[in-house]
Backbone as ProteinMPNN parsed JSONL, in Angstrom:
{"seq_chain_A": "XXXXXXXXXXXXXXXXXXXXXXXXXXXXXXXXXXXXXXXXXXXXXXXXXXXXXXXXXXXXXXXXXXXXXXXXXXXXXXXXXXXXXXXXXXXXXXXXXXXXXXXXX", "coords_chain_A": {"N_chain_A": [[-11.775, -3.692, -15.643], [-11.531, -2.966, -12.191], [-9.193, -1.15, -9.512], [-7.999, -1.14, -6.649], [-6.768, -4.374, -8.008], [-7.214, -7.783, -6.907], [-4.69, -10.122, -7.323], [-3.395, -12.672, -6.088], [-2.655, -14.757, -2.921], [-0.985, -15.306, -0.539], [0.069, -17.867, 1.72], [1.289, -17.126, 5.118], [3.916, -18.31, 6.663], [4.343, -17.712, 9.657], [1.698, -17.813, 10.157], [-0.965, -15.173, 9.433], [-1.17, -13.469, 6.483], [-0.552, -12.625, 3.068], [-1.231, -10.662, 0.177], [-1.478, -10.189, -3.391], [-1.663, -7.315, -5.29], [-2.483, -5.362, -8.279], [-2.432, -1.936, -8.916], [-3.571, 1.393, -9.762], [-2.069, 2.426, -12.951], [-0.569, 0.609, -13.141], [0.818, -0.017, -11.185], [2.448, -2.778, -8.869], [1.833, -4.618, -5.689], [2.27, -5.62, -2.435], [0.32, -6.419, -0.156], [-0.036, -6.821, 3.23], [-0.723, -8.832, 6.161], [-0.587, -8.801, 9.722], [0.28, -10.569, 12.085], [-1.709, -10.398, 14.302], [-3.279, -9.799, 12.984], [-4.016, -7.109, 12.996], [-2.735, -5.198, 12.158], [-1.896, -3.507, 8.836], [0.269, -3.972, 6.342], [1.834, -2.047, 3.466], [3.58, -2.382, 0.387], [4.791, -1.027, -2.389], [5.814, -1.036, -5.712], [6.789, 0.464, -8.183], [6.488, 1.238, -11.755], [7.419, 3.025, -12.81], [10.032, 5.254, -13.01], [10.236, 7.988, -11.869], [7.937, 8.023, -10.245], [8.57, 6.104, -8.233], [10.684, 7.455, -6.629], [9.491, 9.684, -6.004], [7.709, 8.915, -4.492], [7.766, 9.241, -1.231], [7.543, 8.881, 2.511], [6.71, 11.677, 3.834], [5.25, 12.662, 1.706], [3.021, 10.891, 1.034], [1.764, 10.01, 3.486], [0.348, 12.552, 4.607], [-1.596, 12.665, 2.875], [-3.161, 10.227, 3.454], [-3.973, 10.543, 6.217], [-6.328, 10.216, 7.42], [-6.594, 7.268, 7.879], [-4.813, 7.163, 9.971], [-2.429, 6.432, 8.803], [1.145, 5.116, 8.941], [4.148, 5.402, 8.317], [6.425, 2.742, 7.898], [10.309, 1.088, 8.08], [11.352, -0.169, 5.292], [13.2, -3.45, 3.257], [13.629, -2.978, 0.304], [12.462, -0.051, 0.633], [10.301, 1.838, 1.989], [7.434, 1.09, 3.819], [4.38, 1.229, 3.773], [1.846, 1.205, 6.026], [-1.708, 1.176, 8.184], [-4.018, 0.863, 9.929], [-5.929, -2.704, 10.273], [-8.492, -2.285, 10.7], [-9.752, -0.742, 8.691], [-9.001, -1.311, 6.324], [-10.26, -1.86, 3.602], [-11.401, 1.026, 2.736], [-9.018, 2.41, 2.674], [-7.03, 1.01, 1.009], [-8.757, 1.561, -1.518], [-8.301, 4.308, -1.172], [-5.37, 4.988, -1.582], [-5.044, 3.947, -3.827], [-6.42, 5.761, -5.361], [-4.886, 7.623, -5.039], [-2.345, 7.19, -5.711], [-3.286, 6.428, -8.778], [-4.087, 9.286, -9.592], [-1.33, 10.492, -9.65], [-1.014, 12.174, -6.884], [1.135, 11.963, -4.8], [2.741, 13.638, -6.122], [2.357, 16.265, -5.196]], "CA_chain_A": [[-11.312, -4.131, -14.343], [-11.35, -2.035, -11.024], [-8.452, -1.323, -9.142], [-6.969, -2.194, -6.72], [-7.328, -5.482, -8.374], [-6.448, -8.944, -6.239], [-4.425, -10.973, -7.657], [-3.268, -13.78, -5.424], [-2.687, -14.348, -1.569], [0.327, -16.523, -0.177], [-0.171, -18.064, 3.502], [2.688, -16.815, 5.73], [4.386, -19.626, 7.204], [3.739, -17.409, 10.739], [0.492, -16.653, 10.621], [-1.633, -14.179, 8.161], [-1.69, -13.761, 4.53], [0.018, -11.801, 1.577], [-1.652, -10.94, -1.318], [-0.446, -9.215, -4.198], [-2.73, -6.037, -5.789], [-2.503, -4.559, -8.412], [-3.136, -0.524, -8.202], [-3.7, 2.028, -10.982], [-1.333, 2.354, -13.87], [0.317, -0.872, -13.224], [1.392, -0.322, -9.493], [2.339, -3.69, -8.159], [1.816, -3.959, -4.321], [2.083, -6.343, -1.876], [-0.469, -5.863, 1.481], [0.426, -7.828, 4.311], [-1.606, -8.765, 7.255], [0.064, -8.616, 11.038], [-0.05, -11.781, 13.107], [-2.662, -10.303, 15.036], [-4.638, -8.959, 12.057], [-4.601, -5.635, 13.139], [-2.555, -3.852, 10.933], [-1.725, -3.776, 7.294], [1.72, -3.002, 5.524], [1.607, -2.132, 1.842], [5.048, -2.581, -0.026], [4.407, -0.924, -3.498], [6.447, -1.397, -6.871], [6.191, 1.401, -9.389], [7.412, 0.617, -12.935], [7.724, 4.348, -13.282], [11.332, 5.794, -11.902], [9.937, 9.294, -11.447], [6.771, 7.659, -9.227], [9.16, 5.556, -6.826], [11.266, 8.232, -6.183], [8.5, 10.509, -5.555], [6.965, 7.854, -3.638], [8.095, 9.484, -0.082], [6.481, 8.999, 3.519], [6.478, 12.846, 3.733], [4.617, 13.342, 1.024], [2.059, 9.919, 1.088], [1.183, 10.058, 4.862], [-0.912, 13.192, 4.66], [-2.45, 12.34, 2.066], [-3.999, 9.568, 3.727], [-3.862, 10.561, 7.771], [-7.856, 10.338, 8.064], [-6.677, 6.441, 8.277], [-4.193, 7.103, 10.646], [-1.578, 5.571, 7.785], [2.458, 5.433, 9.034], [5.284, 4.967, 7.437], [7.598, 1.425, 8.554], [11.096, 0.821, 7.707], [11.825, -1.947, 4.541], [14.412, -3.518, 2.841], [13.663, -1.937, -0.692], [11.965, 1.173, 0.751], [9.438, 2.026, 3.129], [6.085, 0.519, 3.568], [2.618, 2.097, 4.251], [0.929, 1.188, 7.373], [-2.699, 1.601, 8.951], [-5.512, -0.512, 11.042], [-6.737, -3.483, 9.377], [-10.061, -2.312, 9.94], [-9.471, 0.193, 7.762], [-8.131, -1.815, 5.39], [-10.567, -2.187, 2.278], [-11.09, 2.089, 2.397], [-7.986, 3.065, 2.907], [-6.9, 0.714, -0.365], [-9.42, 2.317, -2.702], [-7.965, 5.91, -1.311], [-4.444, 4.305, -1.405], [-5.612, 3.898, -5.248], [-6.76, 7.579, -6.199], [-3.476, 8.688, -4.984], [-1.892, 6.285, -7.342], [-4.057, 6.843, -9.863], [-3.869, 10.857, -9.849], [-0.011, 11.04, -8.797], [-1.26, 12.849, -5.534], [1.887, 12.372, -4.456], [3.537, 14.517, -6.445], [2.704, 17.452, -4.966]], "C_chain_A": [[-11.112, -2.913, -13.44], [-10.292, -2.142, -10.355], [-8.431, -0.679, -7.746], [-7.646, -3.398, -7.162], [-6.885, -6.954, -7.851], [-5.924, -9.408, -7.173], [-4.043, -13.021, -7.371], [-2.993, -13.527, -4.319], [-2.106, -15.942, -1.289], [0.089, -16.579, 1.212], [1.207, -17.807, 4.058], [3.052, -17.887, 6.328], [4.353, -18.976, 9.028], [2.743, -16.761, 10.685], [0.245, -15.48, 9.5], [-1.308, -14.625, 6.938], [-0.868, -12.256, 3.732], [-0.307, -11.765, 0.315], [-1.102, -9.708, -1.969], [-1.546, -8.591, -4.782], [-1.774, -5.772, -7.004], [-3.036, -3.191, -8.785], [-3.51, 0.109, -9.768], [-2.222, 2.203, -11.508], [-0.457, 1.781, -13.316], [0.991, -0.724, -12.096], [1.105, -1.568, -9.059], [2.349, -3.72, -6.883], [1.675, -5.34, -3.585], [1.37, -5.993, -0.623], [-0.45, -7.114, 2.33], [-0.576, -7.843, 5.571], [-0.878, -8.95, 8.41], [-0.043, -10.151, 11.336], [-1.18, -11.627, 13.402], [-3.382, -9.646, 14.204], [-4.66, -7.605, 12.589], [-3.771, -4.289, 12.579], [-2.083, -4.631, 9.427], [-0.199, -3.2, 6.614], [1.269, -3.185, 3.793], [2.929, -1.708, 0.931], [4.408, -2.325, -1.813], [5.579, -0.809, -4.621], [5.807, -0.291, -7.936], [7.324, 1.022, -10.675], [8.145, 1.749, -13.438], [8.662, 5.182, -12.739], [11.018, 6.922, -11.011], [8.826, 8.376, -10.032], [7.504, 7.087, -8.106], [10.283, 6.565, -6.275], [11.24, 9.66, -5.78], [7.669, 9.937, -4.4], [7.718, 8.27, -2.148], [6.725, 9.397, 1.223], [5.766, 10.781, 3.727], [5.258, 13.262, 3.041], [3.185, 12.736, 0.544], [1.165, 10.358, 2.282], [-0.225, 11.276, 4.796], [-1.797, 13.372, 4.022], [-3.659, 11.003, 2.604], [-4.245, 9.528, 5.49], [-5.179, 10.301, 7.855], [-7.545, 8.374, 8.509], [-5.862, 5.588, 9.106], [-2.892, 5.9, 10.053], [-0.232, 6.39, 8.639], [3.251, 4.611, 7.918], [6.27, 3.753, 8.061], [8.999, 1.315, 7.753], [11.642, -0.371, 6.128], [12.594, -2.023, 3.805], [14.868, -2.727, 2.022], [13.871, -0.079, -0.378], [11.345, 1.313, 2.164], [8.054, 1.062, 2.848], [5.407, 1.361, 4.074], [1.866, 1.216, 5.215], [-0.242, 1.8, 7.702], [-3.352, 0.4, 9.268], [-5.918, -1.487, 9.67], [-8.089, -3.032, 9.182], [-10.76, -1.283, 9.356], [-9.223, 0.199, 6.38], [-8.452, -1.685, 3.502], [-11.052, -0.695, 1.724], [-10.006, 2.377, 2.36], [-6.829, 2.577, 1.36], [-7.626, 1.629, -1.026], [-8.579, 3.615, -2.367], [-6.435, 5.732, -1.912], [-4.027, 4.326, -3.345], [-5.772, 4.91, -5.982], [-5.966, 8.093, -5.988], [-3.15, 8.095, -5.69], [-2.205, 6.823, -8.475], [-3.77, 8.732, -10.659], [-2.452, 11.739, -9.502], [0.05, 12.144, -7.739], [-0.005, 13.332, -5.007], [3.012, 12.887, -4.513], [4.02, 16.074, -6.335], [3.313, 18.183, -3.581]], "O_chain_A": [[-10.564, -1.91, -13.896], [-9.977, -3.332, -10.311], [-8.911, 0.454, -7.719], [-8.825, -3.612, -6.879], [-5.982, -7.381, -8.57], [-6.571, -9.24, -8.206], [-4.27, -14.049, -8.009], [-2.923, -12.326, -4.061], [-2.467, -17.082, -1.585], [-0.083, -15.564, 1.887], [2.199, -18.256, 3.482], [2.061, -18.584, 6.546], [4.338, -19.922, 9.816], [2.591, -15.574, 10.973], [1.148, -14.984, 8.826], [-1.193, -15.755, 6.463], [-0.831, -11.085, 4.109], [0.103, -12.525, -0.562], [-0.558, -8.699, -1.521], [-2.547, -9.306, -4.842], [-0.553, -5.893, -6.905], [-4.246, -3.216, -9.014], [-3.69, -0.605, -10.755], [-1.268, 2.15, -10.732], [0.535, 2.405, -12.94], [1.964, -1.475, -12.019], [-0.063, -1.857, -8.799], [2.958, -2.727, -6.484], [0.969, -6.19, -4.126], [1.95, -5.131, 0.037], [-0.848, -8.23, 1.998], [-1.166, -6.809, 5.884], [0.014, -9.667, 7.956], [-0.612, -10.827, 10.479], [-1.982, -12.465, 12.988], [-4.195, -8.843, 14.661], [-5.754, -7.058, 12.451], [-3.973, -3.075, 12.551], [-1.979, -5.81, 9.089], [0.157, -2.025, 6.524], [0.66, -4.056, 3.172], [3.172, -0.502, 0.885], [3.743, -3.178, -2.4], [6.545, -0.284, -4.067], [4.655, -0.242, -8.366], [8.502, 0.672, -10.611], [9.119, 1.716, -14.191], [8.214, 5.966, -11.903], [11.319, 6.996, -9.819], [9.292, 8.273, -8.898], [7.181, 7.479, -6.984], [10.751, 6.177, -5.205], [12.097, 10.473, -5.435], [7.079, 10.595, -3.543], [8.461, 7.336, -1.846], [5.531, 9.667, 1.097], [4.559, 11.019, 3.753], [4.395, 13.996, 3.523], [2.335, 13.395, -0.054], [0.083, 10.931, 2.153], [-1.419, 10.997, 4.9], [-2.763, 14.077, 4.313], [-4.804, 10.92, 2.159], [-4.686, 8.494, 5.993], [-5.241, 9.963, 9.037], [-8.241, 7.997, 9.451], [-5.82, 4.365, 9.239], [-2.527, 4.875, 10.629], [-0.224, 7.578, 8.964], [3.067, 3.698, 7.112], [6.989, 4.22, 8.944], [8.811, 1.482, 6.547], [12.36, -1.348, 6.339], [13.036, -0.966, 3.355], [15.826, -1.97, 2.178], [14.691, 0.759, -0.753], [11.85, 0.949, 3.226], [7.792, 0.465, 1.803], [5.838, 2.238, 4.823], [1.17, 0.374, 4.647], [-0.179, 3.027, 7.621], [-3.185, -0.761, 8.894], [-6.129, -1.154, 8.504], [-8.778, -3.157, 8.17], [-11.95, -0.978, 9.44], [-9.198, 1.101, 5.543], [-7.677, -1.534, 2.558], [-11.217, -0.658, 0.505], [-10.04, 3.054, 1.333], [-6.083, 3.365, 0.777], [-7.045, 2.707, -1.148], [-8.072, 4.101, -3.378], [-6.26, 6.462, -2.887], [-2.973, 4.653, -3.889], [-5.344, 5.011, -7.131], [-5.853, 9.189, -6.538], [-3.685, 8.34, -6.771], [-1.494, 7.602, -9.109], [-3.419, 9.132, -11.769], [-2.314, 12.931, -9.227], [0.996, 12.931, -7.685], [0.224, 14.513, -4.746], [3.963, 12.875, -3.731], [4.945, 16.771, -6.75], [3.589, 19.383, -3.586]]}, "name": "protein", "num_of_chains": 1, "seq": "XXXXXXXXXXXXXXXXXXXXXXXXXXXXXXXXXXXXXXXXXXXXXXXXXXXXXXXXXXXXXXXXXXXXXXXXXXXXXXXXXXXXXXXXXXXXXXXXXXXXXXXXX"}
């Protein structure tokens, strides 16, 4: 199996869609679609203490600026932000940071 890997996708009761991913070594993730489809939030779940508390905008963001990715406020944590139509690169890269704890350095 390739990752990110869909799993399912819940209709928002306003508008868009929520589906749940998951990433490399068992990163759960939720990616959200806007109202207006035009951006993406990505709310990720690490099982691994060290990884979510490494998991900073600081240290994500420039790792992925070529897709003009921000950081948003959320309940847990933060979320990851960029363009929807960006959406299905910016996962796969989204992925090799995952994958290679990128953002550990």
């Amino acid at each position: 199996m390739t990752t990110p890997h869909f799993e399912t996708e819940i209709k928002e009761i306003f508008d868009g869609t929520t589906r749940r991913y998951v990433f490399s070594r068992g990163v759960k993730g939720l990616v959200q679609n806007s109202r207006d489809a035009t951006q993406v939030a990505v709310f990720l779940s690490f099982t691994d203490k060290t990884d979510s508390l490494m998991w900073e905008p600081k240290r994500v963001l420039p790792l992925l600026a070529k897709f003009d990715a921000q950081a948003a406020p959320s309940v847990d944590s933060w979320a990851l932000t960029f363009p929807a139509s960006v959406a299905d690169e910016a996962l796969r890269e989204l992925d090799a940071v995952i994958e290679g704890r990128r953002f550990y350095a």
